[in-house]
C-alpha positions in Angstrom: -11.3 24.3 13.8 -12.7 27.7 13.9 -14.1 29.0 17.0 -18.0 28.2 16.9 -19.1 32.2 16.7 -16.7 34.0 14.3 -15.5 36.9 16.5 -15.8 40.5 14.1 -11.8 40.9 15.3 -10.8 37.6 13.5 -8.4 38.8 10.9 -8.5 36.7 7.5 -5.4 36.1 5.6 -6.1 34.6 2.3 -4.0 32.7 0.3 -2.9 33.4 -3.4 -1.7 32.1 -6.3 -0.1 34.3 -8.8 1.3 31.5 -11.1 0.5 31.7 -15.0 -0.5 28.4 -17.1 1.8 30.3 -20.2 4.7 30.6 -17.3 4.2 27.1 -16.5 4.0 25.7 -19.6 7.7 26.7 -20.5 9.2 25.2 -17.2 7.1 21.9 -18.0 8.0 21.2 -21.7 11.6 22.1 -20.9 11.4 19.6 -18.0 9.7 16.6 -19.6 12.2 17.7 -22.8 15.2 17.4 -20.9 13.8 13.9 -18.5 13.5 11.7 -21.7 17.0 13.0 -23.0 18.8 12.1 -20.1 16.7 8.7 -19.1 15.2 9.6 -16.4 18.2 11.6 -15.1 17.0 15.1 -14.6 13.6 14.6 -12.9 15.5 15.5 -10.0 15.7 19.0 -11.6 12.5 18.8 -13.1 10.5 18.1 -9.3 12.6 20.8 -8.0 12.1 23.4 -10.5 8.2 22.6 -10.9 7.9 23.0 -6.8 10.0 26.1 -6.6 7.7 27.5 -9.4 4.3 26.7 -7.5 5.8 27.9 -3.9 6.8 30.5 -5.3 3.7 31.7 -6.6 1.6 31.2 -3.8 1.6 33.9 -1.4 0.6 34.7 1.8 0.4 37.8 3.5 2.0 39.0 0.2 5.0 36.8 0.9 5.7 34.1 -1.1 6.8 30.1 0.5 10.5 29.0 -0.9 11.6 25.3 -1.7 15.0 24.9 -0.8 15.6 21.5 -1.7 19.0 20.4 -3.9 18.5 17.9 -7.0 21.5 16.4 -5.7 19.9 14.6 -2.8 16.8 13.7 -4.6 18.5 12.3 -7.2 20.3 9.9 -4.8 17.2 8.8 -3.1 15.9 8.2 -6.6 18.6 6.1 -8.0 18.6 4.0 -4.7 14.8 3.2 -5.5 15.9 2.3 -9.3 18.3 0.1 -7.9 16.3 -1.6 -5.0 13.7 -2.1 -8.4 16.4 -3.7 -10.1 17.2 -5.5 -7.5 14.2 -7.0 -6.9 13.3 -7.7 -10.5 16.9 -9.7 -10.6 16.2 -11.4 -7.4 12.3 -12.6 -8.6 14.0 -13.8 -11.7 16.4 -16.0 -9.8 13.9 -17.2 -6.3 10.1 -16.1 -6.2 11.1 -16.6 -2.1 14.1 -13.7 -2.0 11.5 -11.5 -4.3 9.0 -12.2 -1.6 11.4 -11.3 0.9 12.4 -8.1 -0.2 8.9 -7.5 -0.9 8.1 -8.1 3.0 11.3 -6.0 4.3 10.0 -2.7 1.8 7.1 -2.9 3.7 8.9 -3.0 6.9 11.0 -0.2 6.0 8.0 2.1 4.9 7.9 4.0 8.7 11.5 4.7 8.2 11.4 5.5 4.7 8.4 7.7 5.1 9.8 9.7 8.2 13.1 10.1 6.3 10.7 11.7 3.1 8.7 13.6 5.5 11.0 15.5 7.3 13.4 16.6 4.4 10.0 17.6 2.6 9.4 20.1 5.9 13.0 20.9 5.9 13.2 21.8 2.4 9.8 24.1 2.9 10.4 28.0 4.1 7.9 30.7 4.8 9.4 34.5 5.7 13.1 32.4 5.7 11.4 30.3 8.6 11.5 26.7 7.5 9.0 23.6 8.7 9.8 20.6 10.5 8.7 17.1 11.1 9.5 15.2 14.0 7.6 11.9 14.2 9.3 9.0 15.1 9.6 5.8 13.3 7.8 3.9 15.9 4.8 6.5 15.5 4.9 5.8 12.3 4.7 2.1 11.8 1.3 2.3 13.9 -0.3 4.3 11.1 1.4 2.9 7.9 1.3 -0.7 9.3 -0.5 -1.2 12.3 -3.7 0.8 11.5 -3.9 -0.1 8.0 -3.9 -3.6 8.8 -6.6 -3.2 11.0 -8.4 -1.5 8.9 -8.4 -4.6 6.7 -9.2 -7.2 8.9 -12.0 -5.6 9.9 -13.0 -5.1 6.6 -12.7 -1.5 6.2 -14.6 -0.8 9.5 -11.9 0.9 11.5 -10.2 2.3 8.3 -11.5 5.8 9.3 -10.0 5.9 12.9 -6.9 4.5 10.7 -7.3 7.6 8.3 -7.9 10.1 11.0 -4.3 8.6 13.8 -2.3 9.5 10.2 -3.5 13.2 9.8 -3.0 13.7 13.6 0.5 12.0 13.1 1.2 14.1 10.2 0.1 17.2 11.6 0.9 17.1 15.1 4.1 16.3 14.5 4.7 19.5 11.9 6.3 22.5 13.1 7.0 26.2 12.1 10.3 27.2 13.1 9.5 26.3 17.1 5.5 26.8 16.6 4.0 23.3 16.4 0.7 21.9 14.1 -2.3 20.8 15.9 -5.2 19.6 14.7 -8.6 18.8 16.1 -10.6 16.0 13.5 -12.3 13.8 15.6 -13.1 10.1 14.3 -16.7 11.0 14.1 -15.8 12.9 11.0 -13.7 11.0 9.3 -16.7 8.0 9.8 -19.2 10.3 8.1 -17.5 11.3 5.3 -16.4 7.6 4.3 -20.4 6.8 4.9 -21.1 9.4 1.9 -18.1 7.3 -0.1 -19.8 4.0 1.0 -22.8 5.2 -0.6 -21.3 6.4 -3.3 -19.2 2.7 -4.1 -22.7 1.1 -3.5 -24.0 2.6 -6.1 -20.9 2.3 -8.6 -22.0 -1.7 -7.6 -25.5 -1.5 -7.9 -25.3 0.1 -11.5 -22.8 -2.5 -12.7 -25.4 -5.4 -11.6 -28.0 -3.7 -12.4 -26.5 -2.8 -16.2 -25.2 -6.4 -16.4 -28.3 -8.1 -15.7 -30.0 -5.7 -18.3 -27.5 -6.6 -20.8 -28.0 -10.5 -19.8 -31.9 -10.5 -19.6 -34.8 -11.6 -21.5 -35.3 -8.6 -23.7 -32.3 -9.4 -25.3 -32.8 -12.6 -25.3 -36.1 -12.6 -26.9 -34.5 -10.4 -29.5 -31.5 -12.5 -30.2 -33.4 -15.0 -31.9 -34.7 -13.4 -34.6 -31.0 -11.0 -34.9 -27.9 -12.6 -36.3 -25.0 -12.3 -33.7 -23.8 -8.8 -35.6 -27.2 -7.2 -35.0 -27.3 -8.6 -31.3 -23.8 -6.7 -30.7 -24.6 -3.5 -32.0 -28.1 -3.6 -30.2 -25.6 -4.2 -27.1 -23.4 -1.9 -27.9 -25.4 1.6 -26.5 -26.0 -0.1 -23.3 -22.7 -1.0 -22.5 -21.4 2.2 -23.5 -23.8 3.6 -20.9 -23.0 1.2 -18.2 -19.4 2.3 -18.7 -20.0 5.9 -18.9 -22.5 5.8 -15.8 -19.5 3.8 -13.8 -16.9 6.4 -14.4 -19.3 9.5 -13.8 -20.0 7.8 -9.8 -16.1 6.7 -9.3 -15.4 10.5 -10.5 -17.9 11.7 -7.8 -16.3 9.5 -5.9 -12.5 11.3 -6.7 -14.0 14.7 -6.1 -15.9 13.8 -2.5 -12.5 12.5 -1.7 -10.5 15.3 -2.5 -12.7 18.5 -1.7 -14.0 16.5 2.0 -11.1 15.3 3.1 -9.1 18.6 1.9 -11.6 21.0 4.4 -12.0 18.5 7.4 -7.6 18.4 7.1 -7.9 22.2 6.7 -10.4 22.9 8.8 -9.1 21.3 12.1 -5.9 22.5 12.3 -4.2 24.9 13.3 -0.4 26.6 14.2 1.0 28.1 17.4 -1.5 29.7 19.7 -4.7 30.9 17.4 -4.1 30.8 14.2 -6.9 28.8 12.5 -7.2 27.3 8.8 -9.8 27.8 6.5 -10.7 25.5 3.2 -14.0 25.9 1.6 -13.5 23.4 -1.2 -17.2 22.6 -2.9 -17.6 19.5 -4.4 -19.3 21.0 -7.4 -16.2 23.2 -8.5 -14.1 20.7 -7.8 -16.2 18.5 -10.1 -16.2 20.7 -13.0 -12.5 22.0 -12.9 -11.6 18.3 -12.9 -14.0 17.0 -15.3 -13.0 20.5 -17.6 -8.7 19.7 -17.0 -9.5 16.2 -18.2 -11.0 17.0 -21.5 -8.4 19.5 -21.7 -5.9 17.5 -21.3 -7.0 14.4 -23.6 -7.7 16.9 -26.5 -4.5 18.7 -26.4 -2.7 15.5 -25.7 -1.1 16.5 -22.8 -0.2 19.9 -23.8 -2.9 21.2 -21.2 -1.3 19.9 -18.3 0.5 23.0 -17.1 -2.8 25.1 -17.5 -5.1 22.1 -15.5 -2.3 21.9 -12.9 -2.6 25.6 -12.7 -5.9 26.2 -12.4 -6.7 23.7 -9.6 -3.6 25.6 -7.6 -5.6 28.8 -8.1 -9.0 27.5 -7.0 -7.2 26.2 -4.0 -5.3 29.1 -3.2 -8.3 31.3 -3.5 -10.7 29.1 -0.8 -8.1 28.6 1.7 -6.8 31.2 4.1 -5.6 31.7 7.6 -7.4 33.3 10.2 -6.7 35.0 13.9 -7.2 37.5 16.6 -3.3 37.6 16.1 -0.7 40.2 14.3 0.4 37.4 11.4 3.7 40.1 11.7 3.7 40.0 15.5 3.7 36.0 15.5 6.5 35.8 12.7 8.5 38.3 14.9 7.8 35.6 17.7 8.7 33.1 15.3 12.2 34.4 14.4 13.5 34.9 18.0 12.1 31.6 19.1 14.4 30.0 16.4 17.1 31.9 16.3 18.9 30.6 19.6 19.4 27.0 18.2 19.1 27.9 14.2 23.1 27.4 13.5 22.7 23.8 15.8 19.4 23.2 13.3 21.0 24.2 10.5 23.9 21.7 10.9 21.4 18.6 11.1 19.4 20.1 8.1 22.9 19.8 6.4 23.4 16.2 7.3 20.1 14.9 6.9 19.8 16.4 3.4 23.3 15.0 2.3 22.1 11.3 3.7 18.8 11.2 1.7 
């Protein structure tokens, strides 16, 4: 979080994104080309080309982040997934009890499965030829993919914020740059009043359903039906429902956009890397609203062809309300950075080496 008075020597470093939807456009229809030709096969490629491309284009400092990952290693970890699917769908087939089973030891397996994803995500990730780490631990990890969660539901959904807010400070805390570790400061507090604005927000998804439902149901209708043949009473129908509908998905796309704008600044907001360098995010719900809402028609009236420009976009509005402030030399603390890990960056590079060939 940013100190309470803004000092006039904190030094802003703004993100950018210098990515093109035209530029885009011929990675993406060369990728999703090439996927459906080979069956599936080169979505490895496809992920790592489309992540290179958007890492590539977004700069800080006027230096640019690098994806190092090989298509190789995602491609195992995918065809192990298409075979635990198989597996699964054979086994269900045979005993609904061994489907359950499996079922039952996936979920078991998520803390090591999501440790294993999260730290060759870091590893992969490079800023200034400085790459990110993860280091939580499985048993970390099963408290806030299993433990939380679960009481989070048994409570029904009462202490599903404190469950939110122990992942982010998992996630984060447990993130590194070279030797410089995350930190973050959300507080449950504000993770509880941001779901209260959601709460309100679901409420009312509810309360127009009933409220449409009973309109649709009720005596005007009723009174009308009698002297309309069944035709007439579904076309007199047929507005209203059409509005119930409409008014729905306008308050569960509200509800998208306070999720992803909120919860993208508090993140932002409350965390920060090595010994003062603070994040910034200033994500409005209204933008967010309307580049969403604008991508979508995009998208459905170009049927598809959009997709690279929407995915675009959103990068840029991003990019361009996030940046990274100090009272630091950002060239001073990379210096810093590069002699911290330099000592033990053959010894790191080895396990980078062996974790990536294992995934």
């Amino acid at each position: 979080m940013l100190p309470q008075t803004k000092s006039p020597y904190l030094k802003p470093y703004p993100f950018e994104f210098r990515g093109s939807g035209g530029e885009f456009f011929k990675i993406w229809i060369v990728n999703v080309l090439l996927t459906v030709i080979t069956l599936g096969i080169y979505s490895a490629w496809a992920k790592v080309r489309t992540t290179r491309y958007f890492y590539g284009n977004t700069l800080l400092n006027e230096s640019s982040f690098e994806y190092l990952a090989n298509p190789i290693a995602i491609l195992k970890g995918r065809l192990i997934a298409v075979a635990l699917f198989i597996a699964y769908s054979y086994l269900s087939g045979i005993s609904p009890i061994a489907g359950g089973v499996l079922i039952l030891l996936f979920f078991a397996a998520t803390p090591y499965i999501a440790v294993r994803a999260m730290r060759f995500n870091h590893r992969m990730s490079a800023y200034k030829n400085i790459r990110f780490n993860f280091e939580g631990s499985v048993g970390s990890a099963a408290m806030v993919y299993l433990v939380w969660p679960l009481l989070g539901v048994l409570s029904l959904g009462l202490l599903y914020p404190i469950s939110h807010q122990r992942f982010v400070k998992f996630y984060v805390s447990n993130t590194s740059y070279g030797q410089e570790p995350f930190t973050s400061t959300a507080k449950v507090g504000q993770f509880y009043s941001i779901y209260m604005a959601l709460f309100a927000v679901a409420i009312a998804v509810f309360a127009a359903v009933v409220v449409g439902s009973q309109m649709l149901g009720g005596d005007s209708l009723g009174g009308m039906s009698g002297d309309m043949t069944p035709e007439q009473v579904q076309a007199a129908m047929l507005p209203m429902i059409l509005a119930l509908y409409a008014a729905s998905l306008f308050l569960w796309f509200i509800l998208l956009v306070l999720i992803k704008s909120k919860f993208t600044n508090l993140i932002m907001n409350t965390m920060r890397v090595g010994g003062g360098f603070y994040f910034e995010s200033r994500l409005t719900v209204g933008r967010v609203a309307w580049i969403l809402f604008s991508n979508l028609i995009l998208i459905i009236c170009t049927v598809g062809l959009a997709y690279p420009w929407a995915k675009v976009r959103l990068a840029n509005y991003r990019a361009e309300h996030t940046e990274l402030t100090t009272l630091e030399s950002l060239d001073e603390f990379l210096g810093q950075v590069v002699d911290e890990t330099s000592a033990v960056g053959e010894e790191i590079g080895e396990i980078f080496d062996i974790e990536t060939a294992a995934v």
